[in-house]
N, C-alpha and C positions, 0 to 999 in steps of 0.2 A: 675906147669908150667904156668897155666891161672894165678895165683900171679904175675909170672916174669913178665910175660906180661902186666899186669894192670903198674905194675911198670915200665916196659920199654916206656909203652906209656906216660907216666906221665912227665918221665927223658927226653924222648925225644922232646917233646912239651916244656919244660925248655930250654933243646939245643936247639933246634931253635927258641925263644924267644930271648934267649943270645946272639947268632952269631947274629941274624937279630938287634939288639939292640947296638953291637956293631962294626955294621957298615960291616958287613962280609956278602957278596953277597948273595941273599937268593938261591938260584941255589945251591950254594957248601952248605950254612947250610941245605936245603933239604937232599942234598945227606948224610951227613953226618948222620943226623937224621934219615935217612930212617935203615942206616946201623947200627943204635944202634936200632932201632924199631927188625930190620931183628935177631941181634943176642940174643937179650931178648924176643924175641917171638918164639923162637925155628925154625924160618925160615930157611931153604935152602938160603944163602947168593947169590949165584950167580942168583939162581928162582926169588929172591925177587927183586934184582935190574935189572936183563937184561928181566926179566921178565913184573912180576907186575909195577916195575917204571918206564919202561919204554911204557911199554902199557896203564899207564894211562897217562902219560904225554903224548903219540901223538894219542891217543885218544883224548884227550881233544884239541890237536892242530888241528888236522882236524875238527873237529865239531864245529871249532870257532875265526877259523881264518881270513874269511873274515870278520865276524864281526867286530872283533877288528882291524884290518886291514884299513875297511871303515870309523869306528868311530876314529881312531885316524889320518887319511885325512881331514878325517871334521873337527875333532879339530884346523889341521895345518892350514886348508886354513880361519877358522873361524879366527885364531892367525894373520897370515900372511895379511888377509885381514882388519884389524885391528877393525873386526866387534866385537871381543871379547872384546874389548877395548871401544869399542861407546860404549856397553850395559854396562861395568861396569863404567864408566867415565857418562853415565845417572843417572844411579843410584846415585852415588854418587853427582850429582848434583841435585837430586831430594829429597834425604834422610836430607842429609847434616851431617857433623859431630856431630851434636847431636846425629845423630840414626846410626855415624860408625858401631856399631856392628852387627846391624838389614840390614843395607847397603851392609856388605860385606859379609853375610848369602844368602842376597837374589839376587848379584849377581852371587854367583856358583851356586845358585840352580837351577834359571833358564838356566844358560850355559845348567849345569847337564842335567836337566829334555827335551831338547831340543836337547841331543841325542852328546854335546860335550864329549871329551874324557875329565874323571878325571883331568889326570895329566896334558894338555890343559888348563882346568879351573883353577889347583892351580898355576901353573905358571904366566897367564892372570890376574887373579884377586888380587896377591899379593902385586903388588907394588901400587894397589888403595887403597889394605888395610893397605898400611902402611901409604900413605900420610894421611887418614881418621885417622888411630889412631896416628899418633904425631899431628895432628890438636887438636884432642878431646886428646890429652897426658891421651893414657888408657894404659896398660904396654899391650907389642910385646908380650908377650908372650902366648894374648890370639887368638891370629890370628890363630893358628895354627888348633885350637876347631872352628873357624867360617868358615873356609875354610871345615876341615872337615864335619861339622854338614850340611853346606850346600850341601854339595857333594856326601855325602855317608848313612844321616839318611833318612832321607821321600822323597826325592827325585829318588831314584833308587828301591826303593818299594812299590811306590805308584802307582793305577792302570794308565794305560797307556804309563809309563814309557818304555820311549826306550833303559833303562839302561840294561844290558846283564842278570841281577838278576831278571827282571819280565822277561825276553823271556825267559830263561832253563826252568820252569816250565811248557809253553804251552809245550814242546815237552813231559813230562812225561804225562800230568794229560787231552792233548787234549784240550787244554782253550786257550782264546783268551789274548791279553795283558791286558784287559781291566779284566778279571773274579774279582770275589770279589767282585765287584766296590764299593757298599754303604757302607761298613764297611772296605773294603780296606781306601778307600776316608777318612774315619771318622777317622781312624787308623793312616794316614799321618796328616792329622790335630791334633791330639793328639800327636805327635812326635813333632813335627812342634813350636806348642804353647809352651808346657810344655820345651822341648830342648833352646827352645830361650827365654823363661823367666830362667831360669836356666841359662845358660849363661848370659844373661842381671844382674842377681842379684849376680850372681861371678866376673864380672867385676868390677860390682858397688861397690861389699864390698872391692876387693883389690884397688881400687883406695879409697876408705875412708879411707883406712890401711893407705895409701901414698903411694903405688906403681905409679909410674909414666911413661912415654914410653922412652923406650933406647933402643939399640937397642942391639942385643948378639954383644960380642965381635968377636965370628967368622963371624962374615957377617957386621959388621961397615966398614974393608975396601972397602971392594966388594959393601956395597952400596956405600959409598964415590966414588970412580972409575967409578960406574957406571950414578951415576947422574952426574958428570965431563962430563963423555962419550957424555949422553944423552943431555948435556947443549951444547958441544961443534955443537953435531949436529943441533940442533937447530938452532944455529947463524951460521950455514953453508950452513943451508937447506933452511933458511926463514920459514916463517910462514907458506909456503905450506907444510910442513913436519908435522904439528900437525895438518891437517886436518884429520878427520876420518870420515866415512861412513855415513848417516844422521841413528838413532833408529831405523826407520820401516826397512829401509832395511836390517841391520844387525841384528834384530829380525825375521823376516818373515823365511831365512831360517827353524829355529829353530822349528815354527809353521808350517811349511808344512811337517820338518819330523814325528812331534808329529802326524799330522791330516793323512797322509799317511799310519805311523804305525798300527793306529788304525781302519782308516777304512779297508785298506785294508789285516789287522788281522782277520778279521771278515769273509774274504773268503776264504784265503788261508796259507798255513804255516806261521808261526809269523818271524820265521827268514827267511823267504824267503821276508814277508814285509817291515822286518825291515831292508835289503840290499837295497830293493827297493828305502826306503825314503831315508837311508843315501846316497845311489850316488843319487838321487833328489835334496838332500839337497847339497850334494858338486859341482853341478852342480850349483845350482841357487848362491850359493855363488859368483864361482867363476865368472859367467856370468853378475851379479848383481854391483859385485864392482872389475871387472877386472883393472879397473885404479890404485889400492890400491896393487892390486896383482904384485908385482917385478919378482918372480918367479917361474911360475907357476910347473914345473919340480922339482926345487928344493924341492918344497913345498910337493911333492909327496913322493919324494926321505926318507924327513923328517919324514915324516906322516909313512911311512913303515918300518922306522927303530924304531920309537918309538913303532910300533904296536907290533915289533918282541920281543924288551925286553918286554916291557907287557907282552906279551902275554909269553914268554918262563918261566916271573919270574910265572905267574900263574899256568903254566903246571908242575913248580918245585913243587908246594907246593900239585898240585893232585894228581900227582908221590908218594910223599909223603902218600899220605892220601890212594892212592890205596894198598900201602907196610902193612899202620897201618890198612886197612878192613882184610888181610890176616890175622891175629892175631887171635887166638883163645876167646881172650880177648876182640873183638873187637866185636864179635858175641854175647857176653855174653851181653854187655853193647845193643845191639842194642834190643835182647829179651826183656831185662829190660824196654827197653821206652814202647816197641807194645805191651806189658801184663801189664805197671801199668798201678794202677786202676785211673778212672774218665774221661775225653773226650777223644776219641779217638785221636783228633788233640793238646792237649797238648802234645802228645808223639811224634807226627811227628812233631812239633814247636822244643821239646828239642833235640828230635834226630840231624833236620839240625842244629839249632844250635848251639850242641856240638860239631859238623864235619866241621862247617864253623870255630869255635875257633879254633878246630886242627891245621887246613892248616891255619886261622891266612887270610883266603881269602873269601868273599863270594860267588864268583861265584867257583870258585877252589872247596868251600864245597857243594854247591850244585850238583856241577858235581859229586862228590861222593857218598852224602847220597840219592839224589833223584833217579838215579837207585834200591838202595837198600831198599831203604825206600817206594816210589809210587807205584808198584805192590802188597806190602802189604796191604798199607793204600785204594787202589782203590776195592779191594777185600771186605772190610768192607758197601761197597754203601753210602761212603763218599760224598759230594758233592765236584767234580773238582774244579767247582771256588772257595771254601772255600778251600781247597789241597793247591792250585796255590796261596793263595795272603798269608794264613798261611807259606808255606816255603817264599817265595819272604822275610815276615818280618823276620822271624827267620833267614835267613841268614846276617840282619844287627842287628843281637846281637852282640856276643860275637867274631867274627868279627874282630873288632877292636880294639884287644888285641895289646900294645905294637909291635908284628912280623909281625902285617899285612903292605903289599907293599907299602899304598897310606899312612897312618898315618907315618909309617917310612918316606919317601920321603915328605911329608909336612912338618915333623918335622924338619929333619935333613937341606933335602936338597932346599926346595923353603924357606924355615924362617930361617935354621939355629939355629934353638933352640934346644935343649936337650929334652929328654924323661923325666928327672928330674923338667925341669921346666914348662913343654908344657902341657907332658903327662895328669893328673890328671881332668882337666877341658873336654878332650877327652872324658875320660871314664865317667864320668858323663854324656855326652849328646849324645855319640855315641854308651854307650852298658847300662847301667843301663834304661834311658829312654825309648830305643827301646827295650829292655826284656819286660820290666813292658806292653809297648803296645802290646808286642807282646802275652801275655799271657790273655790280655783283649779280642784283637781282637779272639784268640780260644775261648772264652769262650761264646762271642757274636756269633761268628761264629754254633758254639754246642745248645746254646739257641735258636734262631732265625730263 
């Protein structure tokens, strides 16, 4: 029976790979996965879904809904106030097209690392990345890896991060956002370098190939259309229509959530601070560049329905991953990490992330493995802050498998590109890089 099961986990991690791959809502591939998990693991079918799937999925909804709720507000009113737009329209003014790639890395990261929503940032920064790479004619199809790489590698793991992947740990392991910090710190810069010379030298070699910029055929009309649209408003609007926010102002939010998070992480619950900063920071936003602001209601209205899909597609894949801990199989594999031999925290690094690949989510797999996994590893007189910045990076390994949410919806839906052609350049700098670090920083962490 523990066979079937090893298998059914296997088959069903392929199923929702495939649905989420081809284009089939990850909600229903959850569920559907959950239910081949449930009948090859010898599950009680109805226990496992009305049960267990359900009880991790609004578990996980209660305990993280204002978060995502706040952050993806702040995204909107960041979007709407077209502060997201100054920062990346500097950048690119600063960079210039020689350094498009380095350009449009470094304006999600900063969104990112400043507490914007993901899916805010890839939508924000896409159409800078596009004008940046037909200026620099580097082929579209690597945009999809620089939005990525920006958004979801050292940015959301590195200490102080207001990204939801450094706060789940303070609530296990008792640590502040900030724990790890010197080798957390060292860890992101190692991601960081190594990621974006690696991408810098896949670009370079497909443009010596002769690859050149075009654009996918399913997204040429739609941008056609769309810069029609945006031309038409222009000469309807006058020039006051392209005015955007001056940089400090449209930055400064960003920096008051980060500085907020952190100090005031240091005295009190991290997600109690990190509520804090985000309505601080949606506050100073809107207060700041209310003239830019059209509507501010509306903006809200937007902000809470984007929070809701987020947040519901991630409760599908911990649903998920709650079904696959019932498994007899799943107990076997978890002994396996806490008894092999050599530091104790390579096994808590492989454990999360094997369980953040499962669910194909990182925060979705911390939710899972860190209950199961921190009581054990804190029993050992671990150090916390090495616990906390250890999972923080193992949840951006494996990760960003092909089924995770944000790679899907970069790929697919902000660039229009295919898994076929996008995909590859991903996985080199959003799961191989961050494994490799992530195996460094345990090892530093065990040493040190």
């Amino acid at each position: 029976m523990e066979f079937l099961g090893i298998v059914g986990l296997i088959l069903s991690l392929v199923l929702l790979i495939y649905l989420t791959m081809k284009g089939i809502n990850i909600i229903i591939g959850a569920i559907l996965s959950s239910v081949l998990i449930a009948l090859t693991g010898g599950l009680n079918l109805e226990t496992a879904m009305l049960d267990n799937y359900m009880t991790g999925f609004t578990d996980y909804f209660s305990s993280w809904f204002l978060v995502f709720l706040l952050g993806a507000i702040f995204g909107k009113v960041m979007q709407e106030t077209k502060s997201a737009e100054s920062i990346a329209q500097w950048i690119k003014k600063t960079l210039g097209e020689k350094r498009a790639v380095f350009a449009v890395v470094a304006a999600a990261a900063i969104m990112t690392y400043g507490g914007v929503s993901l899916f805010v940032v890839g939508f924000a920064v896409y159409p800078i990345a596009v004008s940046l790479f037909r200026a620099a004619d580097l082929p579209h199809r690597f945009i999809p890896a620089a939005l990525v790489f920006g958004s979801i590698s050292f940015t959301m793991t590195a200490p102080g991060s207001p990204e939801i992947q450094n706060i789940i740990p303070t609530e296990h392991f008792g640590t502040s956002p900030t724990a790890g910090g010197f080798i957390g710190l060292i860890s992101a810069l190692m991601v960081m370098v190594a990621g974006g010379l690696w991408l810098g030298r896949m670009v370079k070699k497909a443009s010596d190939n002769g690859e050149r910029f075009s654009l996918p055929n399913s997204t040429l009309a739609a941008e056609e259309e769309t810069a029609a649209a945006l031309l038409k408003e222009e000469v309807e609007a006058g020039p006051e229509k392209k005015s955007l926010p001056h940089i400090v102002m449209a930055v400064l939010p960003l920096i008051v959530v980060i500085g907020l998070l952190n100090i005031l992480g240091q005295f009190m619950n991290p997600t109690v601070a990190l509520l804090i900063a985000l309505t601080t920071g949606i506050f100073l936003t809107c207060t700041m560049m209310y003239k830019y602001l059209n509507e501010f209601w509306g903006s809200l209205s937007e902000g809470t329905q984007n929070a809701l899909v987020a947040l519901a597609n991630t409760c599908a894949v911990v649903g998920f991953g709650s079904v696959a801990a019932q498994v007899a199989a799943f107990d076997s594999i978890v002994d396996g990490l806490v008894n092999m031999p050599g530091p104790p925290l390579i096994g808590l690094a492989i454990g999360v992330t094997v369980v953040c690949g499962i669910t194909g989510s990182a925060s979705g797999g911390l939710g899972i493995a860190l209950p199961i996994l921190a009581p054990i590893y804190m029993t050992q007189g671990l150090d916390p802050g090495a616990m906390h910045r250890v999972s923080a990076l193992a949840s951006g390994g494996i990760d960003s498998l092909p089924h995770n949410g944000y790679v899907v919806t970069t790929v697919r839906a902000i660039c229009g590109e295919s898994h076929r052609r996008a995909y590859k350049p991903i996985f080199m700098i959003s799961v191989i890089v961050p494994l490799i670090v992530m195996f460094i920083a345990a090892i530093l962490f065990s040493i040190l």
